[in-house]
C-alpha positions as CSV (number, residue, x, y, z in Angstrom):
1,X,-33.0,34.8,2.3
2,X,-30.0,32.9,2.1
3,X,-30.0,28.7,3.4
4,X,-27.7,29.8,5.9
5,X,-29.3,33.3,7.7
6,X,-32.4,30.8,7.3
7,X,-30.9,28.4,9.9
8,X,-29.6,31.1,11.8
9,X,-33.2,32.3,13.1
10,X,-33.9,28.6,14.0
11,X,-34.4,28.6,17.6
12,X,-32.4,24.7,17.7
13,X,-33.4,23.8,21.0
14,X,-37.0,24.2,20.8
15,X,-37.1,23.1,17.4
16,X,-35.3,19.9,18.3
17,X,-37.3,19.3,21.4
18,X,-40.3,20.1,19.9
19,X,-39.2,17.5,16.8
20,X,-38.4,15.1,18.9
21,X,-41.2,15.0,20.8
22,X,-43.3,13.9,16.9
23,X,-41.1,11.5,16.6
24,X,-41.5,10.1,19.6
25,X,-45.4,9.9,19.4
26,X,-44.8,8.4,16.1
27,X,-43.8,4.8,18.0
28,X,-47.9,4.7,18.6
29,X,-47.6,2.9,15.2
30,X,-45.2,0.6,16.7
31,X,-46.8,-3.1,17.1
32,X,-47.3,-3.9,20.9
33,X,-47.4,-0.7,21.8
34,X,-50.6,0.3,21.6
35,X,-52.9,-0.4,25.0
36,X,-56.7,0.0,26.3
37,X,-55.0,1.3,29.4
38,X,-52.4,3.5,27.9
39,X,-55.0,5.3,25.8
40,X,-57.2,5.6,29.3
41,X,-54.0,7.4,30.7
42,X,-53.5,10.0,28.0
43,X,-57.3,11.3,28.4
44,X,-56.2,11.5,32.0
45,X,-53.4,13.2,31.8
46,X,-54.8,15.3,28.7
47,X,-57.7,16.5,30.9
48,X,-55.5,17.2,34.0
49,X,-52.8,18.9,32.0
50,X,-54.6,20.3,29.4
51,X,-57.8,21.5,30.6
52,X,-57.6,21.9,34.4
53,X,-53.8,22.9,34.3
54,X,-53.3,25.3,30.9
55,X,-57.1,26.6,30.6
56,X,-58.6,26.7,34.1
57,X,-54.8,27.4,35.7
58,X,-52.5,28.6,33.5
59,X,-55.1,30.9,31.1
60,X,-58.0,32.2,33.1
61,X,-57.1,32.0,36.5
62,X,-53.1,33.0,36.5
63,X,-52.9,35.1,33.2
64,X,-56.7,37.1,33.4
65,X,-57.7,36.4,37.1
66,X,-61.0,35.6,36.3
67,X,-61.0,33.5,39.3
68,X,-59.1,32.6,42.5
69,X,-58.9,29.1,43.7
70,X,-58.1,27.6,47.0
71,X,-54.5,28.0,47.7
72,X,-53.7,24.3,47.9
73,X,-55.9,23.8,44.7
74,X,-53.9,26.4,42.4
75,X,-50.5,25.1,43.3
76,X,-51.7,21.3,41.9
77,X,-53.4,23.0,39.2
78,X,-50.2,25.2,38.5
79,X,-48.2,21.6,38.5
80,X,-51.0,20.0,36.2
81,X,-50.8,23.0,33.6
82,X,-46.5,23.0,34.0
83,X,-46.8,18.8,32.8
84,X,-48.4,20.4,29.6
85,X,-45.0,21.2,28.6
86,X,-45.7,24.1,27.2
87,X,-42.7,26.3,29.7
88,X,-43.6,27.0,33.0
89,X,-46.1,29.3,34.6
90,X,-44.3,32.1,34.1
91,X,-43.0,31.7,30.6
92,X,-46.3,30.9,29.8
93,X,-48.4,33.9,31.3
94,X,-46.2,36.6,30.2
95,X,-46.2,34.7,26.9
96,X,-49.5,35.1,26.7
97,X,-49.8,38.7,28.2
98,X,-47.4,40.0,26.1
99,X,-50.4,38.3,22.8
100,X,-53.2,40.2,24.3
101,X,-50.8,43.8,24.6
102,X,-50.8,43.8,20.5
103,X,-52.5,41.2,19.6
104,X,-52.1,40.5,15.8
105,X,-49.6,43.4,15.3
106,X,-46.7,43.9,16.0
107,X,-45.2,43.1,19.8
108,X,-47.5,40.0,19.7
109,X,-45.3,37.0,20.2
110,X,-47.6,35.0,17.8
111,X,-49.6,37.3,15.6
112,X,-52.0,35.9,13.1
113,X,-50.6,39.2,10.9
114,X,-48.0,37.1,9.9
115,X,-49.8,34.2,8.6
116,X,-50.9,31.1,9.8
117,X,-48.3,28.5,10.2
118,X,-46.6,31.2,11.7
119,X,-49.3,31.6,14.4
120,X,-49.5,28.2,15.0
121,X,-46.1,27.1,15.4
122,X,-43.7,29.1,13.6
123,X,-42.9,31.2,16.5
124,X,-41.9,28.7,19.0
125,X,-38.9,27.7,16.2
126,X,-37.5,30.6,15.2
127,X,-35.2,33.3,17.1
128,X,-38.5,35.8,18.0
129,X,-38.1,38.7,19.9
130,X,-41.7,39.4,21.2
131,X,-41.2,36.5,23.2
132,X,-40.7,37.7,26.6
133,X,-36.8,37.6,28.5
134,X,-36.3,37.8,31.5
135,X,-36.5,41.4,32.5
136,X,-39.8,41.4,30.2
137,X,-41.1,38.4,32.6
138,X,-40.2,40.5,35.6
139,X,-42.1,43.5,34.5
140,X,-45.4,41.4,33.0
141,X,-45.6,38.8,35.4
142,X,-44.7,40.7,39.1
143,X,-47.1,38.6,40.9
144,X,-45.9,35.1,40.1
145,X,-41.6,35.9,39.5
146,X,-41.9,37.3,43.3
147,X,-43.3,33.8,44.7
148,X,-40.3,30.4,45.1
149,X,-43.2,28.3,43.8
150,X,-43.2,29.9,41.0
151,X,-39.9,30.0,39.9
152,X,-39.6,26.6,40.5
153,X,-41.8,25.6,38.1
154,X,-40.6,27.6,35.3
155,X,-37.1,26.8,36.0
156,X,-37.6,22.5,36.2
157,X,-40.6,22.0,34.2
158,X,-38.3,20.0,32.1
159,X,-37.1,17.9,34.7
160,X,-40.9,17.5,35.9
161,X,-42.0,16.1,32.5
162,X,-38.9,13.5,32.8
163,X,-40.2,12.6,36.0
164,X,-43.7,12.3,34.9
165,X,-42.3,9.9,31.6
166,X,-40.6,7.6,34.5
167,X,-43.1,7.5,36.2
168,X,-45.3,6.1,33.3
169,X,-42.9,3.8,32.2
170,X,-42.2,1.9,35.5
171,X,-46.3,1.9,35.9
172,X,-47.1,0.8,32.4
173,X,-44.0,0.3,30.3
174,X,-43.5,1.8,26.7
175,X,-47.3,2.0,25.6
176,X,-48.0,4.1,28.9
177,X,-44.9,6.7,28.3
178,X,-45.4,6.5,24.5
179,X,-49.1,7.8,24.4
180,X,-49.2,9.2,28.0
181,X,-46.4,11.6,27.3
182,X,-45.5,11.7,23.1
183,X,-48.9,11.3,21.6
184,X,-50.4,12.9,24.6
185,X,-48.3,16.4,24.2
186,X,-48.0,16.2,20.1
187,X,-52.0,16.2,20.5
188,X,-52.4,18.8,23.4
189,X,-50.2,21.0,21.2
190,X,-51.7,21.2,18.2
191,X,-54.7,21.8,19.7
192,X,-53.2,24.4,21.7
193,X,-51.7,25.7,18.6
194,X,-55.2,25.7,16.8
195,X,-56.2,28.6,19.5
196,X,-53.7,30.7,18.3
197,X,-53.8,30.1,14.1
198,X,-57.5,28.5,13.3
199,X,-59.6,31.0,15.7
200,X,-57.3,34.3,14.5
201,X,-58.9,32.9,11.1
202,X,-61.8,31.1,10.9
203,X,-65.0,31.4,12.6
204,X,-67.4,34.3,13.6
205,X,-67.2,37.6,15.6
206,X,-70.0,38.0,18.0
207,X,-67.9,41.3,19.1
208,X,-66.4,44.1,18.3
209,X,-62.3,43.8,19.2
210,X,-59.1,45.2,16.8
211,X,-57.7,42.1,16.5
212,X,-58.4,39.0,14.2
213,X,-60.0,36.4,16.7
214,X,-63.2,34.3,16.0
215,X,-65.5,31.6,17.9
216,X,-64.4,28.4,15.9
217,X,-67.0,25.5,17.5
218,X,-64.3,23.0,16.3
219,X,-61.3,24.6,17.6
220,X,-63.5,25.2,20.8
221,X,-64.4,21.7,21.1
222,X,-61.3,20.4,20.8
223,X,-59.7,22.8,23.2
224,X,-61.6,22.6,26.0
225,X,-63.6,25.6,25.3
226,X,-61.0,27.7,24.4
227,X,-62.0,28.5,21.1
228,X,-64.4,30.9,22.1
229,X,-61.4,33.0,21.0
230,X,-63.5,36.3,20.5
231,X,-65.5,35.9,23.1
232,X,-62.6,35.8,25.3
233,X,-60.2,38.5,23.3
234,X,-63.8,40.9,23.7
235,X,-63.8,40.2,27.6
236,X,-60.0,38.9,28.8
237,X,-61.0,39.4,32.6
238,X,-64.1,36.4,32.1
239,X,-63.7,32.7,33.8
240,X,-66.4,31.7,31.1
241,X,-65.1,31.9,27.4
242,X,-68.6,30.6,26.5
243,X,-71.1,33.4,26.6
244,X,-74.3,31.7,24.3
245,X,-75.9,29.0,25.3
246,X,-74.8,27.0,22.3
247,X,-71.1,27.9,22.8
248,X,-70.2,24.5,24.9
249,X,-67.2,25.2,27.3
250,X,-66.6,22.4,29.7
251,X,-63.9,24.1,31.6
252,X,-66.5,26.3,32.8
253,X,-68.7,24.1,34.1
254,X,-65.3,22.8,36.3
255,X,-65.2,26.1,37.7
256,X,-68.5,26.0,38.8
257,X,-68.2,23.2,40.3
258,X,-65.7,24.0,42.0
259,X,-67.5,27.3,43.3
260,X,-70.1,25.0,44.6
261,X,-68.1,23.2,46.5
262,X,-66.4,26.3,47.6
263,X,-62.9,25.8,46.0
264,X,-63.1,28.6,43.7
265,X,-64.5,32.8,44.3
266,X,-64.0,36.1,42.8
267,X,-65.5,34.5,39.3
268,X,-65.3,36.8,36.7
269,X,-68.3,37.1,33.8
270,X,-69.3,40.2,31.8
271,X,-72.5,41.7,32.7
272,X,-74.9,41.6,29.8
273,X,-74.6,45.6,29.7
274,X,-70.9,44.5,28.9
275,X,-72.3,42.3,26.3
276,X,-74.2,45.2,24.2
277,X,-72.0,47.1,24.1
278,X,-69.7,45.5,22.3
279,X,-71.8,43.4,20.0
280,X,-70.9,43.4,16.3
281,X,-73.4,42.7,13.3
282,X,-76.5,41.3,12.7
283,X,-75.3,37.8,13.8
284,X,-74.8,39.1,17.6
285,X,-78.1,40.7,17.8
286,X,-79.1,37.6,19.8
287,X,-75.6,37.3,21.7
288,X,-76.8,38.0,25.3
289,X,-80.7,36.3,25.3
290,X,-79.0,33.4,27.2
């Protein structure tokens, strides 16, 4: 392929936002800007955005429904998981809906079938069609493109993350916005990214699915439990990603908490006839003695 129908499929915007983005994380290196405090903020907002908005929110309550929060609860958790800058809600969901309707073939917007820097990043730069338009958002999202909230997330969640970098920089300066937004999102991104590349590739499979997706402990602790990727590909509709007692999935134990304190219902787990039934080699034999 010629140099210049190579830069034709570049998707410029994303590729220069997304660029700019490392760069900016790389003045963590600069002297004076590093900060106790500023690295306390970046956990912060990495557990708010990261695990409470994209996983709990954005992944298994809006995209699967394997649980229903509080109605005052999932519109601050919708805001969380829309400072993740990773588009809004309903970018993201039908992103990720349209993944799970062929996943690794093609139709998925990021299919480990094409290799893995493609899976893990590849597809946000380039011109890709399995990436849901508009009408596509209409028809895979209903629920979410009906409700004002909604929309407005997806439509500013630029303009929210601009807010959320003034704010951090009139509160703590340049250390704050450097790690609290650049380091924070180049971070939360490749982990995020990891989900989609690492557990289509390395790992095990407790259960029978057609697609490539593995438990990877790493990518799982890293990601906030999310890389119980198999687990989760096996049963999409499931709050708890998980399902053995040694698979360690902290956003999980969120949503129980929250259940105990009555802020979240309708929780979603297979049943361990589920389980069985889909268990795959001698490895899973012991899948569902939890």
């Amino acid at each position: 392929m010629g140099i210049r129908k190579q830069f034709s499929r570049i998707n410029w915007p994303v590729a220069g936002g997304i660029g700019a983005i490392h760069v900016g994380a790389l003045a963590a290196f600069w002297p004076g800007l590093f900060a106790w405090s500023a690295l306390v903020v970046m956990g912060a907002l990495s557990i708010t955005t990261s695990a409470i908005g994209i996983s709990l929110c954005f992944h298994r309550m809006l995209t699967h429904r394997g649980l229903r929060l509080a109605k005052p609860l999932e519109y601050v958790t919708a805001i969380f998981g829309t400072l993740a800058f990773q588009g809004g809600p309903i970018t993201w969901v039908a992103t990720h809906r349209a993944h799970h309707a062929a996943t690794d073939r093609a139709g998925d917007p990021h299919g480990a079938d094409r290799g893995f820097f493609w899976s893990h990043c590849e597809w946000l730069f380039v011109r890709n069609d399995a990436v849901p338009d508009g009408d596509e958002k209409r028809r895979l999202v209903p629920e979410l493109t009906s409700k004002a909230f909604y929309r407005f997330l997806d439509r500013y969640n630029v303009q929210l993350q601009i807010v959320l970098a003034g704010a951090l920089y009139l509160s703590g300066g340049w250390p704050w916005l450097v790690w609290g937004t650049f380091v924070r999102l180049v971070v939360m991104y490749h982990t995020a990214w990891l989900v989609n590349s690492a557990a289509h590739t390395f790992g095990y499979r407790t259960y029978r699915t057609d697609d490539r997706s593995k438990n990877n402990w790493w990518v799982a602790l890293i990601s906030w439990g999310e890389g119980w990727h198999n687990n989760h590909h096996a049963f999409q509709f499931s709050a708890r990603l998980g399902l053995q007692w040694f698979e360690f999935d902290p956003v999980w134990l969120v949503i129980r908490a929250l259940s105990f304190l009555h802020l979240a219902d309708s929780i979603k787990v297979p049943t361990p006839e589920m389980r069985k039934r889909l268990l795959s080699g001698t490895r899973a034999r012991q899948a569902v003695g939890d």
